[in-house]
C-alpha positions in Angstrom: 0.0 0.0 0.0 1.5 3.2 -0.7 0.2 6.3 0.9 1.0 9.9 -0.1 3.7 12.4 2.1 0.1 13.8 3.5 -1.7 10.9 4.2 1.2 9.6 6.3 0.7 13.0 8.1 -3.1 12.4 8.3 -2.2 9.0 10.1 0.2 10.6 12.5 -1.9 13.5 13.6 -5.0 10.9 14.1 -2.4 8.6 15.9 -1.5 11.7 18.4 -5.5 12.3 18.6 -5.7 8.3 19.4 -3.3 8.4 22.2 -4.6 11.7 24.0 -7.9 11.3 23.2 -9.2 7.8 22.2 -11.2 6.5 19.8 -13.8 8.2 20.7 -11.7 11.6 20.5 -10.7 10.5 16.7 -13.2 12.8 14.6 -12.8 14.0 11.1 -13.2 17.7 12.9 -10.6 16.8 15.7 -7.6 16.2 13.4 -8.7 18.5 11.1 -8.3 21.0 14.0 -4.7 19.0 14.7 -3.9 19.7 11.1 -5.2 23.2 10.9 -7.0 22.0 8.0 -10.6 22.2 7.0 -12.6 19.1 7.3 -12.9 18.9 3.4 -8.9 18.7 2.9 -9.0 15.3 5.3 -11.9 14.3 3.0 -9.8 14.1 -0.3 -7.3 12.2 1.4 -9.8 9.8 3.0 -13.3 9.0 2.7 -14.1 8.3 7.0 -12.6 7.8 10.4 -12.5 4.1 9.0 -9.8 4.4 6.1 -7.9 6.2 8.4 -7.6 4.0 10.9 -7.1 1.0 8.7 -4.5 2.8 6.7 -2.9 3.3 9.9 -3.1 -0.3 10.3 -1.7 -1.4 7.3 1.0 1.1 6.9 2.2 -0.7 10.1 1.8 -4.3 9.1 4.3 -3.6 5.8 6.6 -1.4 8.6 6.4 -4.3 10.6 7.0 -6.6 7.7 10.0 -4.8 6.2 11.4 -4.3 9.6 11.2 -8.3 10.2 12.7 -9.0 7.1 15.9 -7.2 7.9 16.2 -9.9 10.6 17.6 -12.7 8.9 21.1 -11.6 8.6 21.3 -13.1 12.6 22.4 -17.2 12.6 20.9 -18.7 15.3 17.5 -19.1 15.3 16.6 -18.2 19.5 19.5 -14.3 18.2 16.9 -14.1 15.3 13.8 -14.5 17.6 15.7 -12.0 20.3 16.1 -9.6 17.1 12.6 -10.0 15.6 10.8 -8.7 19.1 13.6 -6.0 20.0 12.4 -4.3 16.4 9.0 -4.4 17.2 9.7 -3.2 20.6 11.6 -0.2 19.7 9.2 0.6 16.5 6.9 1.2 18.9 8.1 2.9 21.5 9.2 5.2 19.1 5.5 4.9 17.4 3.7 4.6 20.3 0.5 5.6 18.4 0.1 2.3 16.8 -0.1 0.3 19.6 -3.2 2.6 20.6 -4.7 1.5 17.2 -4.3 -2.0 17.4 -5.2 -2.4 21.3 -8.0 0.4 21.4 -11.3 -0.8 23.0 -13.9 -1.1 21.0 -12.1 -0.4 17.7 -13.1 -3.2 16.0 -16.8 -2.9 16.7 -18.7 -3.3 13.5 -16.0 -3.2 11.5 -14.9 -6.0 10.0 -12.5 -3.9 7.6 -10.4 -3.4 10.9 -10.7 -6.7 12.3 -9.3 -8.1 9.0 -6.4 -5.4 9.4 -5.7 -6.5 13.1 -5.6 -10.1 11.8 -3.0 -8.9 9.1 -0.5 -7.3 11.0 -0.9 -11.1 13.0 -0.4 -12.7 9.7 2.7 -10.6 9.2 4.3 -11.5 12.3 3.1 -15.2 12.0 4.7 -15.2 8.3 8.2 -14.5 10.1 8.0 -16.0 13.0 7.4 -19.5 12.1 10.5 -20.4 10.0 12.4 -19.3 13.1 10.2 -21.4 15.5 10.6 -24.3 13.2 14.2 -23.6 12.2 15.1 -23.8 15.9 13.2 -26.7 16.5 14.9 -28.7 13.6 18.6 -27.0 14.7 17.5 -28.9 17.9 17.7 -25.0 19.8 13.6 -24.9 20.8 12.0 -27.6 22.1 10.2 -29.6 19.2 7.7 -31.8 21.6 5.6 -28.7 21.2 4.2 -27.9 17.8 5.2 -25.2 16.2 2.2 -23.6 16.1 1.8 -24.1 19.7 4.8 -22.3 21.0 4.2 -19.3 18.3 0.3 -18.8 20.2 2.4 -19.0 23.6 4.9 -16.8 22.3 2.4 -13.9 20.6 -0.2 -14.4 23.0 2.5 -13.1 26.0 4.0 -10.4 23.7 0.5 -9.4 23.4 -0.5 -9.0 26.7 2.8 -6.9 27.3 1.9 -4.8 24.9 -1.4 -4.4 25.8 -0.7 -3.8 29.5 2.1 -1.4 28.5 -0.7 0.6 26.3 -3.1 0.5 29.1 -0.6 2.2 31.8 0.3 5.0 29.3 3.5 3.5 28.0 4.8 5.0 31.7 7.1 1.9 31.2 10.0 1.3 29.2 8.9 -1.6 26.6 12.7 -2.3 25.3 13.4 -3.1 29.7 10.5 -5.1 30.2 10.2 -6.8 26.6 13.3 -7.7 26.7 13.1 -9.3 30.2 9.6 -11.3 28.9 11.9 -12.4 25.6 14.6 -14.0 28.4 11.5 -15.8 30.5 10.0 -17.2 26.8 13.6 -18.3 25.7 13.3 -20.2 28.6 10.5 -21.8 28.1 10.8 -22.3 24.3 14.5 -23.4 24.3 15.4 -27.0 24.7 17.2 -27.6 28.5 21.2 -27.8 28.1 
């Protein structure tokens, strides 16, 4: 998907309203105020509050897939898991915007064009995690009496709810300290024992 220099400004200034505000607070007249634009100018750039926000979404599944492709350069397969979640941490700390999008309440309400965005950017991080779950398993580094798709639900599921408790306290925590400590307990679990 490729979105114009403005419509990448559109998302940013409705992520900002998304943080501060909430969904709730994400109107076509609120960011047009945060723009200093007329409501008109936000309309020929995007029809509703709904393309925004699933532009929004989409620009950050191919972020997040781009950034997870520039992964592989690592050998082992438990460095390349370590290096897939430290991207994603530090994206979004630095966009912490997006995590708003993707664990607001109620955003997926009668909206099945967001739901299906939510389940992409899980698709994209499903995509490259599972050659390193099962590369590790067949190197003999993760344990392989779980399946595959087993430890990758144990694995997302807990990087989830980090990310959605860290979302719900503000981001007042540092996501790179605790996701990294969470990335040591599930290399624990995941790895085989010495």
């Amino acid at each position: 998907m490729t979105l114009s220099n403005r419509q990448l400004e559109i998302i940013d200034a409705a992520g900002k309203i998304l943080t501060s505000a909430g969904v709730s607070g994400l109107t076509i007249k609120n960011l047009a105020n945060e723009m200093g634009f007329r409501e008109s100018a936000i309309y020929r750039h995007f029809e509703s509050k709904e393309k925004i926000i699933v532009a929004m979404l989409n620009h950050l599944a191919d972020t997040m897939d781009q950034k997870y492709s520039e992964v592989t350069s690592a050998d082992a397969a438990d460095e390349k898991f370590t290096h897939l979640f430290q991207k994603q941490f530090m994206f979004f700390k630095e966009h912490p915007h997006f995590a708003v999008a993707v664990f607001s309440d109620g955003l997926m309400k009668g909206s099945d064009t967001i739901t299906r965005a939510i389940h992409n950017i899980m698709q994209v991080k499903v995509k490259h995690l599972t050659p390193i779950i099962e590369g590790g398993q067949k190197a003999g580094i993760f344990k392989s009496d779980i399946s595959s798709t087993d430890l990758i639900h144990i694995v997302m599921g807990s990087v989830r709810l980090l990310m959605f408790k860290w979302r719900t306290a503000d981001f007042k925590t540092d996501i790179l300290i605790t996701g990294n400590q969470l990335l040591k307990v599930l290399l624990q679990l995941i790895k085989q024992p010495n």
